[in-house]
C-alpha positions, -999 to +999 in steps of 0.1 A: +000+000+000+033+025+005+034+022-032+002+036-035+007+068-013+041+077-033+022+076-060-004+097-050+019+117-039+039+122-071+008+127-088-006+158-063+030+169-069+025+167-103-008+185-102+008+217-087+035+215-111+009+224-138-013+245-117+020+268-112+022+267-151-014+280-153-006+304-129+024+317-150-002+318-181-029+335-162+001+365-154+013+359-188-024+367-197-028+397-181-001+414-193-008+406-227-045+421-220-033+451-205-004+461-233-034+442-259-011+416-273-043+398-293-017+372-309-004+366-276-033+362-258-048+335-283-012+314-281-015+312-239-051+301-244-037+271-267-009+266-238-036+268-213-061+244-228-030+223-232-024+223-199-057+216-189-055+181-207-026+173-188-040+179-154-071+164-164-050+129-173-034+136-138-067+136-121-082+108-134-051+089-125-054+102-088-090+099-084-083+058-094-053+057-067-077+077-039-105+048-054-076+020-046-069+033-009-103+039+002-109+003-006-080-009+008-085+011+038-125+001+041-135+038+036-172+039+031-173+082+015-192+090-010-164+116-019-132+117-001-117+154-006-077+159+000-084+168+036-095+136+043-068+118+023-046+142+050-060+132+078-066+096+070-028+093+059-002+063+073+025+086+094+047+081+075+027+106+046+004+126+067+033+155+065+042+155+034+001+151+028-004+178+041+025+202+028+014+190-006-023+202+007-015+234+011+003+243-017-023+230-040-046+255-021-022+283-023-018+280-060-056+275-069-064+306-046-033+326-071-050+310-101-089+323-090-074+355-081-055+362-115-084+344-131-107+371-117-084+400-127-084+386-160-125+384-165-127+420-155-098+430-179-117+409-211-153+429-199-132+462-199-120+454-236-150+442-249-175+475-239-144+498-250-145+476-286-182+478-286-176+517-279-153+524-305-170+503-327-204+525-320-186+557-327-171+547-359-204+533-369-224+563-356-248+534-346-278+545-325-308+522-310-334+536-323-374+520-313-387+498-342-421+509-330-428+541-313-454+541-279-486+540-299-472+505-317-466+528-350-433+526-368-415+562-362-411+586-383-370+594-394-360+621-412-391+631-431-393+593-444-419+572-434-420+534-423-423+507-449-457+513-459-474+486-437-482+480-402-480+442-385-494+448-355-528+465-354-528+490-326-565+488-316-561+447-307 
């Protein structure tokens, strides 16, 4: 069963290696939204979703090794969460369990942090595009149908001539 821990181990240590990664993309990111870098934003989203495949083939490996020890161990959980993995661990791995633990935590609150920075960055760039893009187009909402249900009246020029909708209904 020692097997079994250092290799759950490894693979939580692997997991933080490419949660820092995504960290470093995430600041990589934000620069490249701040200075508007489009080319490099779209290359750290093809890292990123790169990335994401690897830690997803590491999960699935570790969620079959926390499977192997809680049957091992008689654990009845619906869902054993790494806190219990650190508390439930041999002595010999509760510290490094737990070391391991905590990083993972530190880096996934970095990741939500940046992540959060970087959603509010895209928003700001999107309504300044759809500003600029307004002004160059001198676009202006303007009703289909004024108050009464009638079309309005632009310029002198009528509406089309016809009327859908039949006020009086």
């Amino acid at each position: 069963m020692s097997g079994v821990w250092e290799e759950l181990i490894g693979i939580l240590d692997g997991i933080g290696e490419e949660y820092l990664k995504m960290t470093g993309l995430a600041e990589q990111k934000r620069d490249a939204l701040v200075n508007v870098k489009v080319e490099n934003i779209s290359k750290l989203i093809a890292e990123e979703e790169a990335l994401i495949k690897s830690i997803t083939r590491l999960e699935d490996r570790r969620v079959l090794l926390v499977e192997q020890i809680a049957r091992a161990n008689g654990w009845t959980d619906q869902r054993i969460k790494l806190l219990d993995l650190v508390e439930r661990a041999p002595a010999e791995y509760a510290e490094r369990m737990k070391r391991i633990g905590q990083r993972l935590a530190d880096i996934v609150m970095q990741i939500a942090m940046l992540n959060g920075i970087n959603n509010n960055l895209l928003k700001q760039a999107m309504q300044i595009i759809e500003y600029n893009i307004n002004i160059m187009s001198n676009a202006q909402a303007t009703p289909f149908y004024d108050a009464g249900g009638a079309q309005p009246q632009r310029d002198g020029k009528g509406g089309f001539g016809f009327s859908v909708l039949d006020r009086k209904a």
